[in-house]
FIBABA-404346 format. One record per atom (N, C-alpha, C): residue in one letter; x, y, z. Coordinates in steps of 0.2 Angstrom, whole numbers, padded with zeros to 4 digits, always signed. Layout:
N
aXYZ
...
END
This chain:
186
x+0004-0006+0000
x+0000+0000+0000
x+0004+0006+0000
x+0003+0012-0003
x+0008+0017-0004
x+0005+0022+0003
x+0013+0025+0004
x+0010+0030+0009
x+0006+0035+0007
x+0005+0037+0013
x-0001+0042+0015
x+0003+0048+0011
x+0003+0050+0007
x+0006+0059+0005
x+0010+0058-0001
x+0010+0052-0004
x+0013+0049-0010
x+0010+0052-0017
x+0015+0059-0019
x+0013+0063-0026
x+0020+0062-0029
x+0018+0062-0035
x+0024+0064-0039
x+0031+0070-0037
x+0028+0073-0034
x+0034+0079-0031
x+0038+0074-0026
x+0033+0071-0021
x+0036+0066-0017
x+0042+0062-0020
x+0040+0057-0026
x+0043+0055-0030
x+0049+0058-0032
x+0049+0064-0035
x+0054+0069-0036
x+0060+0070-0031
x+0058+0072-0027
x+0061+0075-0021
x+0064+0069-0018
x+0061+0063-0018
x+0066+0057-0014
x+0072+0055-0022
x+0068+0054-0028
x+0075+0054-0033
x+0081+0058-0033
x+0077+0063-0032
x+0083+0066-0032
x+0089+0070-0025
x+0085+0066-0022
x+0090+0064-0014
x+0096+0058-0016
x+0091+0052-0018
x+0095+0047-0021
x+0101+0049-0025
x+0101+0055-0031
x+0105+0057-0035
x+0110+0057-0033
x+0109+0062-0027
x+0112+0067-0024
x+0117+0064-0021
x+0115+0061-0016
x+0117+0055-0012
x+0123+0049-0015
x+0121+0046-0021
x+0123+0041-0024
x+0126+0043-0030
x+0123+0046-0033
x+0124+0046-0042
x+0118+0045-0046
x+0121+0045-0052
x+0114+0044-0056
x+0113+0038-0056
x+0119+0033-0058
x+0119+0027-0059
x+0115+0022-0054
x+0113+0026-0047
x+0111+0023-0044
x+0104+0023-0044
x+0102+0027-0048
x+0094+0029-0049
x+0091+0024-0054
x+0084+0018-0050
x+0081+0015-0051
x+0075+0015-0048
x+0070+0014-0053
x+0065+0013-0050
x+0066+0008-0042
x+0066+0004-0042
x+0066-0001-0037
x+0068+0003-0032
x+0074+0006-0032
x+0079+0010-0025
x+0073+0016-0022
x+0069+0017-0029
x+0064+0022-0026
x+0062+0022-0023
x+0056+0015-0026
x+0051+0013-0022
x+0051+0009-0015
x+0056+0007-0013
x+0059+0004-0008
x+0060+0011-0002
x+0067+0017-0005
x+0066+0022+0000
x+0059+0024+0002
x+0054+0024-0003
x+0046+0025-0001
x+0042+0022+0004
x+0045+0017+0002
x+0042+0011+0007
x+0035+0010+0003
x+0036+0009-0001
x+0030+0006-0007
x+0033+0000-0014
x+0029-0002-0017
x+0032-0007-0023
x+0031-0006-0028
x+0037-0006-0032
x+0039-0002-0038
x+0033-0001-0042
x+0027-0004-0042
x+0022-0003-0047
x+0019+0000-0044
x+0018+0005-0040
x+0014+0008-0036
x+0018+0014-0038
x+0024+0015-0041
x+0027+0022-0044
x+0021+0024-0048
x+0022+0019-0054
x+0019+0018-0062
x+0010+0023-0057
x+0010+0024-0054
x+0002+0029-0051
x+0006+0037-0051
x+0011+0039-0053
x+0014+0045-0049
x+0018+0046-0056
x+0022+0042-0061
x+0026+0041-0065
x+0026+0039-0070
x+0028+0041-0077
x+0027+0037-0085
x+0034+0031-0084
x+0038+0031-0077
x+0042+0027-0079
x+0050+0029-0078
x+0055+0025-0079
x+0061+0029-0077
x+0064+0035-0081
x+0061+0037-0088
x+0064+0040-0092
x+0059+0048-0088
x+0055+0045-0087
x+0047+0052-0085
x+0052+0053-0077
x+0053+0050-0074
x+0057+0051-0068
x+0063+0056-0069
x+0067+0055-0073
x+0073+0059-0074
x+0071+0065-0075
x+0069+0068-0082
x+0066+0074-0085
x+0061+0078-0079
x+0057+0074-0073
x+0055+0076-0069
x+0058+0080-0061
x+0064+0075-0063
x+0072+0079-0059
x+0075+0082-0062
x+0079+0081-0068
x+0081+0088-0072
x+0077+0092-0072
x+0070+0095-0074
x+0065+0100-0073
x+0067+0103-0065
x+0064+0100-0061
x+0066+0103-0054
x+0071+0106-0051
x+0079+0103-0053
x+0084+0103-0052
x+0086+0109-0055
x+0082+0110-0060
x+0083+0116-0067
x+0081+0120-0064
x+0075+0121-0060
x+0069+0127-0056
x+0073+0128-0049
x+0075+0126-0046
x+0079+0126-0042
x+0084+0131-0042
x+0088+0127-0048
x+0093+0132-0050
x+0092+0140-0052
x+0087+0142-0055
x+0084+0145-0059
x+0082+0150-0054
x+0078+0148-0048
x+0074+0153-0042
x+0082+0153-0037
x+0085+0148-0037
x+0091+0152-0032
x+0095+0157-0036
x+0096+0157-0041
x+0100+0163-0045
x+0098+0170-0046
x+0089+0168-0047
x+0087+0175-0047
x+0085+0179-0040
x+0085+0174-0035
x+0085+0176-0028
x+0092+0179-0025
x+0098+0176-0027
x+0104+0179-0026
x+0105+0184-0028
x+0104+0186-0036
x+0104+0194-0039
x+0099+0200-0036
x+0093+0197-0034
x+0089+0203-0036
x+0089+0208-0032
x+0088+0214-0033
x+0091+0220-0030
x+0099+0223-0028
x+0103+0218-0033
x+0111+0220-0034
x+0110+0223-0042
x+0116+0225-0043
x+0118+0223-0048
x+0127+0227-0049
x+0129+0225-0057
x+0134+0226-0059
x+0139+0219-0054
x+0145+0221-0053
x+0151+0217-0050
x+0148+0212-0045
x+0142+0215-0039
x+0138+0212-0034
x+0133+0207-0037
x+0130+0208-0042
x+0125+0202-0044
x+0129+0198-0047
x+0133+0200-0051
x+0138+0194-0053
x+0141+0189-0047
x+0144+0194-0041
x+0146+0191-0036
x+0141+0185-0036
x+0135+0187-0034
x+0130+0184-0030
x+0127+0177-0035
x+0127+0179-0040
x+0126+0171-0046
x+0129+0170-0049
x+0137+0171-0047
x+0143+0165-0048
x+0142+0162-0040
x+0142+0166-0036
x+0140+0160-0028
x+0137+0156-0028
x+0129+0159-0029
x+0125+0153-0028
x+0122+0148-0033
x+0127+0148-0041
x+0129+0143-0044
x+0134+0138-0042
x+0139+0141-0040
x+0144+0137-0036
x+0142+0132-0030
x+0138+0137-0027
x+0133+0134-0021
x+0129+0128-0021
x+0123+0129-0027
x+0119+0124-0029
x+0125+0117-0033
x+0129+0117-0037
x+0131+0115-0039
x+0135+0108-0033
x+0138+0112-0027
x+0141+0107-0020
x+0136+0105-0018
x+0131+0108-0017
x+0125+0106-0014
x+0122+0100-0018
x+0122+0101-0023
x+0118+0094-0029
x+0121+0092-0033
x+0128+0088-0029
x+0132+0085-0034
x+0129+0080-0043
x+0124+0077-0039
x+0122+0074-0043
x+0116+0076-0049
x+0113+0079-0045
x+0108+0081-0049
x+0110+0089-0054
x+0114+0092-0051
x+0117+0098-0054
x+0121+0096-0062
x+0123+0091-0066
x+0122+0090-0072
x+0116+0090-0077
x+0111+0086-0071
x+0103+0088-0076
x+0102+0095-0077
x+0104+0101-0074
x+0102+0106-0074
x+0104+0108-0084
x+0108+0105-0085
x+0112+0106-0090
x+0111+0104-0097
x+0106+0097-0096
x+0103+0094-0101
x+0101+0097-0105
x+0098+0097-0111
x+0093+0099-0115
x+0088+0096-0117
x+0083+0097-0113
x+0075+0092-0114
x+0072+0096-0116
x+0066+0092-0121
x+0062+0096-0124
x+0055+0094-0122
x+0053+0096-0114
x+0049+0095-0110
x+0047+0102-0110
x+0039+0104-0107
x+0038+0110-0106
x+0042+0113-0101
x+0042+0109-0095
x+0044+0109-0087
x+0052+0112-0088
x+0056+0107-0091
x+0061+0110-0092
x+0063+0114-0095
x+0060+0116-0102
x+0059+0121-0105
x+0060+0130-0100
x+0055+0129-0095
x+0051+0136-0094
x+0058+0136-0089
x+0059+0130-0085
x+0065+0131-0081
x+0072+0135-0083
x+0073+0131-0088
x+0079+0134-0091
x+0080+0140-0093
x+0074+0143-0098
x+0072+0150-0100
x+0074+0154-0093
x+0070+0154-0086
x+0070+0156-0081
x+0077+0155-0076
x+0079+0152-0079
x+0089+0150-0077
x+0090+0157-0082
x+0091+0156-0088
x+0094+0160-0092
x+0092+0169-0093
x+0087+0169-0090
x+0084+0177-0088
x+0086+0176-0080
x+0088+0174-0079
x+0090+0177-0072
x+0097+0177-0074
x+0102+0174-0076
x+0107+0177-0080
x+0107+0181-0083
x+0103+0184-0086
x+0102+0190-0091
x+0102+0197-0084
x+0097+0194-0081
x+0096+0200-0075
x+0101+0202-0071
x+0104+0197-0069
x+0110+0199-0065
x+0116+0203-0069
x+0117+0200-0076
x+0121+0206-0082
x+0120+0210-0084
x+0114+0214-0080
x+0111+0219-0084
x+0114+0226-0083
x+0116+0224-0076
x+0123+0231-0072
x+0126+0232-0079
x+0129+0228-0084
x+0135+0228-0088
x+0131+0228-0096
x+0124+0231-0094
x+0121+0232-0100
x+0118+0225-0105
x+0120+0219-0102
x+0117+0215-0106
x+0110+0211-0105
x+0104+0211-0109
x+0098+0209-0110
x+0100+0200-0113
x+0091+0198-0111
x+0093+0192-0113
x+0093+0191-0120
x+0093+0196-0125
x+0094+0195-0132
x+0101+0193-0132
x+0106+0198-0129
x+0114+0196-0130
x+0117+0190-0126
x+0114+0185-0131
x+0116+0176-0131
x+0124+0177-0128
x+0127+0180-0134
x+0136+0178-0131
x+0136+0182-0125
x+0135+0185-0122
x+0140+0187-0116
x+0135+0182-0112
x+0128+0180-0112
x+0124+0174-0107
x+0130+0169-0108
x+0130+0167-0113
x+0134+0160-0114
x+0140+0161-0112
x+0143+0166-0112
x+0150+0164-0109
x+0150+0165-0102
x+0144+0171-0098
x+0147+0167-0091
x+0144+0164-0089
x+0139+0160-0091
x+0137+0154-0090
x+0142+0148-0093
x+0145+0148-0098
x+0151+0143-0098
x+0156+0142-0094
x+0160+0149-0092
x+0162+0150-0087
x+0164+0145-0082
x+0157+0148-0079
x+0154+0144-0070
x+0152+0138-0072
x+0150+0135-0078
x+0147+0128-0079
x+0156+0125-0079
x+0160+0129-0082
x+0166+0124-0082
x+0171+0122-0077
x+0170+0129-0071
x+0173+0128-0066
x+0170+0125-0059
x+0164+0126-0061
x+0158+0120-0055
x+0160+0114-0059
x+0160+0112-0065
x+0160+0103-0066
x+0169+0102-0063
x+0171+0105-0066
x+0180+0103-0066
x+0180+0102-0059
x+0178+0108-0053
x+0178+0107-0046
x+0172+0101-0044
x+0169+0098-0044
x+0163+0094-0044
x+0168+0087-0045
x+0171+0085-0051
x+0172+0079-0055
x+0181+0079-0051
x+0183+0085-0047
x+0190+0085-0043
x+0195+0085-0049
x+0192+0091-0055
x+0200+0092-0058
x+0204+0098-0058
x+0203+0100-0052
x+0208+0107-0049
x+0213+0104-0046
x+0219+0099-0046
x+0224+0096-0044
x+0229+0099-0040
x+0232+0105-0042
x+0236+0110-0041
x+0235+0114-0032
x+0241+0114-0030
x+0239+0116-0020
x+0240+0123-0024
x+0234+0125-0024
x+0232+0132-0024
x+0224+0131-0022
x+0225+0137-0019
x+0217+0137-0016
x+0211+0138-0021
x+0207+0132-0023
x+0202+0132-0027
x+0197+0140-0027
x+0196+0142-0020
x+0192+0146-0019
x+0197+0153-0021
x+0202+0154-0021
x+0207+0161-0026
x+0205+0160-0031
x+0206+0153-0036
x+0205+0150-0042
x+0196+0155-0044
x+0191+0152-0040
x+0185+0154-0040
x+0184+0162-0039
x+0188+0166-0035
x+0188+0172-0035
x+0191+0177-0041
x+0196+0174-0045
x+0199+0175-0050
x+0196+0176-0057
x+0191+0170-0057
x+0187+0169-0062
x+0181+0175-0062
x+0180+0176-0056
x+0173+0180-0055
x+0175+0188-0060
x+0182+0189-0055
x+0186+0195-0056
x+0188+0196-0065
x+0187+0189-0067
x+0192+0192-0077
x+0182+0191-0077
x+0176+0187-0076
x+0173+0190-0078
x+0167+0196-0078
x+0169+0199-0072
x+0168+0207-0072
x+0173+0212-0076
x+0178+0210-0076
x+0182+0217-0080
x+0182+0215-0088
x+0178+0209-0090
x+0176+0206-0097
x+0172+0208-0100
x+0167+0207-0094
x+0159+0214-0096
x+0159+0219-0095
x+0165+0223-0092
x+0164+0231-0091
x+0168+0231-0097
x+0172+0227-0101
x+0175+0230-0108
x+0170+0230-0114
x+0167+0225-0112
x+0161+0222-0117
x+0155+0230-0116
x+0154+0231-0111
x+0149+0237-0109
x+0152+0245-0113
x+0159+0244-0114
x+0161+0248-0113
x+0160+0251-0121
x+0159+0245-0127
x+0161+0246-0133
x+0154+0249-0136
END
């Protein structure tokens, strides 16, 4: 019998504990339904299944991401919101080892769709000190590649060198504020 309170967010929210926790590798339906204390068929009432499962964490993990970024910038701006959503990507990222690659995905789900959009206008928002709108793709995409490349390298342990990851991260904050203010400037 499935518990009392057993919705698909339910479902969400313990996969992607699991993610988190284990890996993705470790995400199976059965692991699920077991931490539920229910039997795997009893998902199939909440779930299209382990593909609908996944897309239902990368959506969340995406929204997540998306309302912590725009919550870190709002009411900054320039050098400061930047400060503030290179933090709290960095932040989300140690916090969701696992799940913070779906953020990444490209699904062609509504859910993650509207998530993504809303990740990416709150990067807009926070550039906006530096003059950039969410039309200007290139400067989105570069300090979003940025921060994606120095959360996965830091995440997957490929900062090897005894120098302090967190100078490393402070430095990159720094060439991309003085990157935008040249960009702003032309």
């Amino acid at each position: 019998m499935a518990r009392a309170g057993l919705d698909p967010d339910v479902v969400v929210r313990h996969a992607s504990a699991l993610i988190d926790e284990q890996g993705i590798d470790a995400l199976t339906l059965a692991r699920v339904a077991s931490g539920l204390g229910v039997a795997t068929p009893s998902l199939y009432k909440h779930i299209g299944g382990l593909d609908d499962l996944l897309d239902r964490v990368a959506a969340a993990a995406t929204a997540d991401l998306a309302a912590r970024l725009g919550a870190a910038s709002r009411g900054r701006s320039g050098r400061d919101a930047l400060q503030a959503v290179a933090d709290a990507y960095r932040r989300f990222a140690r916090e969701h080892p696992g799940t913070y690659p779906l953020t990444q995905r490209n699904l062609s789900s509504d859910a993650w769709t509207a998530a993504a959009a809303d990740a990416v206008a709150s990067v807009a928002a926070a550039l906006s000190g530096y003059g950039v709108d969410e039309g200007d793709v290139d400067s989105i995409r570069f300090v979003r590649a940025a921060l994606h490349g120095f959360v996965d390298l830091e995440r997957r342990g490929g900062f090897g060198l005894p120098v302090s990851v967190d100078q490393s991260f402070a430095f990159l904050v720094d060439a991309l504020d003085a990157t935008l203010r040249t960009l702003d400037s032309r």
